[in-house]
N, C-alpha and C positions, 0 to 999 in steps of 0.2 A: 538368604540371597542378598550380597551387598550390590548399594548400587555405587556403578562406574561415572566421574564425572565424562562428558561427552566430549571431543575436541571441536564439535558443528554445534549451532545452536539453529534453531528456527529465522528461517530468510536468511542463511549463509548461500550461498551460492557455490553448489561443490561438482568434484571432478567425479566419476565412478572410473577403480583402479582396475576392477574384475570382471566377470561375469558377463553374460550376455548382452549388457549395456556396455560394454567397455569404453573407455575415450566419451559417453555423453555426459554434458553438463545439464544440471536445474536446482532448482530451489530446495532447501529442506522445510519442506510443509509440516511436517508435525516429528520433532526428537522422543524418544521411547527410553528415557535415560536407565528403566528398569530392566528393560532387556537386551539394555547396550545396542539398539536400531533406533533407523532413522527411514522415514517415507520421504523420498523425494519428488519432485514433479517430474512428469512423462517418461520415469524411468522404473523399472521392474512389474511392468504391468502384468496382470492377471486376470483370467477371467470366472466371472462368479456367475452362477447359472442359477436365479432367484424362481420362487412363487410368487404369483399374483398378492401383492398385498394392499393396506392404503397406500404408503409411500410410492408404492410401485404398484399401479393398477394392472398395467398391460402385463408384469413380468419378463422373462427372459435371460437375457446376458447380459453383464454389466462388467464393462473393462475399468478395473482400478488401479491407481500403484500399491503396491504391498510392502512391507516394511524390509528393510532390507540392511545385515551389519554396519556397524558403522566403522569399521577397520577398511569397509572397503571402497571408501570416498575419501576425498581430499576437497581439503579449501582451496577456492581459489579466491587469491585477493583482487580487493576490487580495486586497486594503483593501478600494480601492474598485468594484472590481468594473470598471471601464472598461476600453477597447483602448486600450495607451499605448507609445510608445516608451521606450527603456531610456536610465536614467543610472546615472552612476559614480561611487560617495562611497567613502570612504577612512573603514572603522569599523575602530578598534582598529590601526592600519595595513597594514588590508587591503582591498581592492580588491572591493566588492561591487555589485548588480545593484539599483538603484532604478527607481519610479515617477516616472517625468518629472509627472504629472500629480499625485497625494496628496503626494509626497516619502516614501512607503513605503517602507522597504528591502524586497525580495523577497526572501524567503528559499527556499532551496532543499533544505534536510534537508529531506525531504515522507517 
């Protein structure tokens, strides 16, 4: 199994193109670059119906988000605010993450 580079990384802030979340934005909390997913926030939640454990004394249901392809989110930059796909410009000669749409570099120290 190879792995695919991602086009999100962790703290992008992306569009969902598909599925039951369609049109919500959130954060990607954790990239799964092995299985080509990504978990974003408040989106593809699920419920898990646990036993009493330490972690969890009382037990019950527990609503999570679940990991979810990443073919089926878009970046959105944070210039202009739109869902854009990624280009690649060479600052200082280094290989960084642009807005196809503003020409924004994205930057990712967040």
């Amino acid at each position: 199994m190879s792995i695919t580079k991602l086009h999100v990384k962790k703290g992008d802030t992306v569009l969902v193109l598909s599925g039951k979340d369609k049109g919500k934005q959130g954060k990607v909390i954790q990239a799964l670059p092995k299985k080509n997913k990504v978990v974003v926030e408040g989106v593809n939640k699920v419920k898990r119906h646990t036993k009493p454990n330490q972690s969890a004394p009382q037990g019950g249901i527990l609503v999570k988000e679940a990991p979810m392809f990443a073919a089926k989110v878009m970046l959105v930059c944070p210039a202009c605010g739109k869902a854009t796909r990624i280009a690649h410009k060479d600052v200082n000669g280094k290989s960084v993450r642009a807005c196809k749409k503003c020409g924004e570099v994205i930057d990712q120290t967040k």
